[in-house]
N, CA, C and O atoms as a Tripos MOL2 file, in Angstrom:
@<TRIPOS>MOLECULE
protein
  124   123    31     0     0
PROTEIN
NO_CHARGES

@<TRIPOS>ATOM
      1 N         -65.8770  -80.2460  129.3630 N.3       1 UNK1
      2 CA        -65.0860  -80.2730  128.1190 C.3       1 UNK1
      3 C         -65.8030  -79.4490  127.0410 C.2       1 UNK1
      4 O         -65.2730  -78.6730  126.2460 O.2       1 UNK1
      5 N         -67.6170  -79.8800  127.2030 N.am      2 UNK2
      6 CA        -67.9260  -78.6860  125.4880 C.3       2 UNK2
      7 C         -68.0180  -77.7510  126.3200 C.2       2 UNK2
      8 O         -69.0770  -77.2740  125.9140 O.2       2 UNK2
      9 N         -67.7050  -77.0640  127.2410 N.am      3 UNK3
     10 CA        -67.7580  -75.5460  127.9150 C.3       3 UNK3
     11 C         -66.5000  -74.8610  127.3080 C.2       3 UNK3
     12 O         -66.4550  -73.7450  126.7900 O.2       3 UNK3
     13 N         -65.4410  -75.7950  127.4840 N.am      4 UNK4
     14 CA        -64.1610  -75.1570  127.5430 C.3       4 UNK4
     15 C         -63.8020  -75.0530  125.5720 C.2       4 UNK4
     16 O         -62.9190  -74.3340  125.1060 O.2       4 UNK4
     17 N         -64.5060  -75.7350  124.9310 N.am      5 UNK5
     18 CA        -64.1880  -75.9840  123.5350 C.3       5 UNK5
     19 C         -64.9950  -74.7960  123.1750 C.2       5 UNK5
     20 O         -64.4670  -73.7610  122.7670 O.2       5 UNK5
     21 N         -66.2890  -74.9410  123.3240 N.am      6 UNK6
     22 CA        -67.2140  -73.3310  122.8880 C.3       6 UNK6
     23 C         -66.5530  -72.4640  123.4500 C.2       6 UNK6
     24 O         -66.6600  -71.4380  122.7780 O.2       6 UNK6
     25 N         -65.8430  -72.2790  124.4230 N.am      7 UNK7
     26 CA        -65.1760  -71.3150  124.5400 C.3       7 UNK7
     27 C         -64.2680  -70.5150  124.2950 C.2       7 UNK7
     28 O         -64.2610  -69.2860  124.2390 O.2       7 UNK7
     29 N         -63.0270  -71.7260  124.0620 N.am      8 UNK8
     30 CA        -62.2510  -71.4130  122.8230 C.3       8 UNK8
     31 C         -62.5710  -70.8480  121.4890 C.2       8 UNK8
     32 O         -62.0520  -69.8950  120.9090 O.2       8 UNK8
     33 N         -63.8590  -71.8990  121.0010 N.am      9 UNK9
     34 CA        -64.3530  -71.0500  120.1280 C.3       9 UNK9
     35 C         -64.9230  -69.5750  119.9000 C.2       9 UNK9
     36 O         -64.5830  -68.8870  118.9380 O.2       9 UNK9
     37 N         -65.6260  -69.2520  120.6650 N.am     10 UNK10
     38 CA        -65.7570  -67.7700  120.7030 C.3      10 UNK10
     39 C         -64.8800  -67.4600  120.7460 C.2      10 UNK10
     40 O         -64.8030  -66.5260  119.9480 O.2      10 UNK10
     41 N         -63.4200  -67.7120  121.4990 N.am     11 UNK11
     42 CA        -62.7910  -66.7940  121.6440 C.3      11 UNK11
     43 C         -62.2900  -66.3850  120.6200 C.2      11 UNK11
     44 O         -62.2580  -65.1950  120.3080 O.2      11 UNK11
     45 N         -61.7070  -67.5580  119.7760 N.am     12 UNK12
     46 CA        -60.9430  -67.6780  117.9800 C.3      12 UNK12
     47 C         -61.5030  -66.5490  116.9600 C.2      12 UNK12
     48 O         -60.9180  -65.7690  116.2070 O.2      12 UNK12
     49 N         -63.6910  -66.9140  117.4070 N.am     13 UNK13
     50 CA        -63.7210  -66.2300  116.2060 C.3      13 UNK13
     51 C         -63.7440  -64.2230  116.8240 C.2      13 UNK13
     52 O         -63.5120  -63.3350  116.0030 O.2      13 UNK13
     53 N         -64.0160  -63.9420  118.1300 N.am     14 UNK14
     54 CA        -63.5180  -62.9130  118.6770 C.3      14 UNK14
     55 C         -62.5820  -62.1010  118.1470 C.2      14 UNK14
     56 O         -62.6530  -60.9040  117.8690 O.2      14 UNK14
     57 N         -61.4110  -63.1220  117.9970 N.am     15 UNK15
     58 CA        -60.0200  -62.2480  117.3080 C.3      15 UNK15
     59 C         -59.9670  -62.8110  116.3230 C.2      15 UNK15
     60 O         -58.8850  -63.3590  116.5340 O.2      15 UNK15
     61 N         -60.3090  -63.2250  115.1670 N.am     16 UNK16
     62 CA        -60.7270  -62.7770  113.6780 C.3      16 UNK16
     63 C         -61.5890  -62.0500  113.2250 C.2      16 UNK16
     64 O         -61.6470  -61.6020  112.0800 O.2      16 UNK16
     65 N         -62.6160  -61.8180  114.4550 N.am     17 UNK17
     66 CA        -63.6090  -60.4260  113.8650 C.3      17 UNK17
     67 C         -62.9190  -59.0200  114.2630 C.2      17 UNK17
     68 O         -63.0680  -57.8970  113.7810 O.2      17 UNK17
     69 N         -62.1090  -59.4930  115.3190 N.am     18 UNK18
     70 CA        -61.4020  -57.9010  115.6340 C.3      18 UNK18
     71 C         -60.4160  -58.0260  114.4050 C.2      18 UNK18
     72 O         -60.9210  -57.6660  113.3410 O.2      18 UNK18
     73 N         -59.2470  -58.4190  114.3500 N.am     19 UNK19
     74 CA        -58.4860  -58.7510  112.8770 C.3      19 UNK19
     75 C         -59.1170  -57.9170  111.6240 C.2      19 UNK19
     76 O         -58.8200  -56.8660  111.0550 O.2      19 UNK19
     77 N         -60.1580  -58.9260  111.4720 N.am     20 UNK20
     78 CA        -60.8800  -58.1830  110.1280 C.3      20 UNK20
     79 C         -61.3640  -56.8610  110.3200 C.2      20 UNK20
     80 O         -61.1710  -56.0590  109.4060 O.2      20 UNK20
     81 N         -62.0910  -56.4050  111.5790 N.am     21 UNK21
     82 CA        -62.3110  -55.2110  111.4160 C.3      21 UNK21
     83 C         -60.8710  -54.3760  111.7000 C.2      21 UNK21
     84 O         -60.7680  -53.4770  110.8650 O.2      21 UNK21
     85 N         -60.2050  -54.3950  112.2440 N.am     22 UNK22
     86 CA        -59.1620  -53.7180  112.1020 C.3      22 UNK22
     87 C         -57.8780  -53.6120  110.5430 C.2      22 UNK22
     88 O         -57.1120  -52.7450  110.1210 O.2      22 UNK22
     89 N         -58.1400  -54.6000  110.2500 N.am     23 UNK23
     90 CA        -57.9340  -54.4910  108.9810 C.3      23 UNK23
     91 C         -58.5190  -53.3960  107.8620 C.2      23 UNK23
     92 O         -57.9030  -52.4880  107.3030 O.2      23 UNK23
     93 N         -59.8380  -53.7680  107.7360 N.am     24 UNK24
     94 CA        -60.9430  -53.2100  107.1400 C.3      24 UNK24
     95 C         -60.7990  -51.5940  107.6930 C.2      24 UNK24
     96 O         -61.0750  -50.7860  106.8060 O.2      24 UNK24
     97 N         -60.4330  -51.0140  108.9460 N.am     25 UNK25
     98 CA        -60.4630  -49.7650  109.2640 C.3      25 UNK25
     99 C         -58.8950  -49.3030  108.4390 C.2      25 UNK25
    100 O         -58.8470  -48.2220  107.8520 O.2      25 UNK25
    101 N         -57.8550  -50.0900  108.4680 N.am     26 UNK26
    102 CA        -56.5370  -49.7010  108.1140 C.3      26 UNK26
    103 C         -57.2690  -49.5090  106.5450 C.2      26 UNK26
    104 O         -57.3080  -48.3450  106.1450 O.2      26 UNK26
    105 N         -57.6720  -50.2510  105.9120 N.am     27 UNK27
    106 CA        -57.7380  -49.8560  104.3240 C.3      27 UNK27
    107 C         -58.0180  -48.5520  104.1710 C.2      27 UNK27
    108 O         -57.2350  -47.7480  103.6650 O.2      27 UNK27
    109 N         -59.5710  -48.1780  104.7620 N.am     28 UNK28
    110 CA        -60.1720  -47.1470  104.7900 C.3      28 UNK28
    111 C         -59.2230  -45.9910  105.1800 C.2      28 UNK28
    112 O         -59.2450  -44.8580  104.6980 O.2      28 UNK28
    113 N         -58.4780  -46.4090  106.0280 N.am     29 UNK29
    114 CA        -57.4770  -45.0020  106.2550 C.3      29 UNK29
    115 C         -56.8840  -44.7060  105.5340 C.2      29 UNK29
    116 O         -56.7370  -43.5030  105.3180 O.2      29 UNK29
    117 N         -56.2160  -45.7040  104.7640 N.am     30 UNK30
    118 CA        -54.7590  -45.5560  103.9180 C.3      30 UNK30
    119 C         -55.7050  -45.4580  102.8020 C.2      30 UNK30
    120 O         -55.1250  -44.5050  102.2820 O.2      30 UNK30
    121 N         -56.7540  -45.6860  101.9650 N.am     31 UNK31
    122 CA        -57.6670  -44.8490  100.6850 C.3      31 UNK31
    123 C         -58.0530  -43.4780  101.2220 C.2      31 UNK31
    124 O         -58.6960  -42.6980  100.5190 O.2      31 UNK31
@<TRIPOS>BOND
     1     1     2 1
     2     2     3 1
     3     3     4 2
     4     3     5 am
     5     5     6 1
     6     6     7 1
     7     7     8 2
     8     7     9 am
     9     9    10 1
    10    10    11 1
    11    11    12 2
    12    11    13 am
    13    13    14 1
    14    14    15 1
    15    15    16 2
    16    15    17 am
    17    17    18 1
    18    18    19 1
    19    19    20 2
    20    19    21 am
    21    21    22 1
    22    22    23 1
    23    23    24 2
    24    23    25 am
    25    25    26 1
    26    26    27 1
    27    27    28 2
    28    27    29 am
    29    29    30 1
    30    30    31 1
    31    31    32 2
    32    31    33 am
    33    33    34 1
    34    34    35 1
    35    35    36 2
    36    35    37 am
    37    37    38 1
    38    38    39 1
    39    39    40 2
    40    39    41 am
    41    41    42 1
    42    42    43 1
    43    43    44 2
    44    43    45 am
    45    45    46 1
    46    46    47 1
    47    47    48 2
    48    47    49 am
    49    49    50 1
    50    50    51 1
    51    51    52 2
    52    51    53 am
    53    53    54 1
    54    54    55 1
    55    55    56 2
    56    55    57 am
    57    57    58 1
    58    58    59 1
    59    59    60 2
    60    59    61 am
    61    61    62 1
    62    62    63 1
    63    63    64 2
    64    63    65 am
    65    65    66 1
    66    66    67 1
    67    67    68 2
    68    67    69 am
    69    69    70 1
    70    70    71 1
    71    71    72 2
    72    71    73 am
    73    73    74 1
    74    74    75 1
    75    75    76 2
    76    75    77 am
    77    77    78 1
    78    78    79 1
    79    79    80 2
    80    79    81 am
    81    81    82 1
    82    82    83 1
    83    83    84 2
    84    83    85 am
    85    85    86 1
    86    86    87 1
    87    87    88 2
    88    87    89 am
    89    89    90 1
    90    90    91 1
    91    91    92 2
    92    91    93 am
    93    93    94 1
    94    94    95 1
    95    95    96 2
    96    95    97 am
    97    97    98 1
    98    98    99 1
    99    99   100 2
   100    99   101 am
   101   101   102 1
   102   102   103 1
   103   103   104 2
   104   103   105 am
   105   105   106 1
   106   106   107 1
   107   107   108 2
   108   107   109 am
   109   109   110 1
   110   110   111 1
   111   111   112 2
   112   111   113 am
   113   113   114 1
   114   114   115 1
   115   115   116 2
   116   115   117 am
   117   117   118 1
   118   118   119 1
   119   119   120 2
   120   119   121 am
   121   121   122 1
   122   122   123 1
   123   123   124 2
@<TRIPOS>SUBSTRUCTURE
     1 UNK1         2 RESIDUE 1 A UNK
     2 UNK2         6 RESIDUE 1 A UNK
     3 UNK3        10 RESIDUE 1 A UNK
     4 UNK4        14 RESIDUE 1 A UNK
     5 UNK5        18 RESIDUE 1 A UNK
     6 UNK6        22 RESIDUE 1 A UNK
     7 UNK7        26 RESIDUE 1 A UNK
     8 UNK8        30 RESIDUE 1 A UNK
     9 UNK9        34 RESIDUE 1 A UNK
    10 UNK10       38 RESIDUE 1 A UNK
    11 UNK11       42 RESIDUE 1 A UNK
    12 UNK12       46 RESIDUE 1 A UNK
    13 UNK13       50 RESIDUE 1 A UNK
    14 UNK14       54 RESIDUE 1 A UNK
    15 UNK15       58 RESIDUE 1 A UNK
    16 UNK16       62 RESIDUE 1 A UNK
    17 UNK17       66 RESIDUE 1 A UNK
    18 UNK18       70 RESIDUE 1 A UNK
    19 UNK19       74 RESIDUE 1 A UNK
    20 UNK20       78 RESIDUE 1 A UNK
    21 UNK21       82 RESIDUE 1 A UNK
    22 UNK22       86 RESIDUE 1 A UNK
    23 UNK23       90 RESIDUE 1 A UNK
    24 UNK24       94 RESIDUE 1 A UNK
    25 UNK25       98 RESIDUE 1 A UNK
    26 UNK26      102 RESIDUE 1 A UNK
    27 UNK27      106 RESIDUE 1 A UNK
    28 UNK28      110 RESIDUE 1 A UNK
    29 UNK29      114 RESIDUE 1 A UNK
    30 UNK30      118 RESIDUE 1 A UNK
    31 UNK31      122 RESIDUE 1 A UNK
């Protein structure tokens, strides 16, 4: 069970760091 929960977790924050950096690259383009 905490295998599968840390795991989830990484995964969550995985795609909010991709999110943000992809975000963060769109600004930079569009300035």
């Amino acid at each position: 069970m905490i295998t599968v929960l840390s795991y989830v977790g990484i995964l969550s924050g995985f795609l909010v760091f991709t999110t943000v950096t992809y975000l963060g690259l769109l600004k930079i383009k569009l300035i």
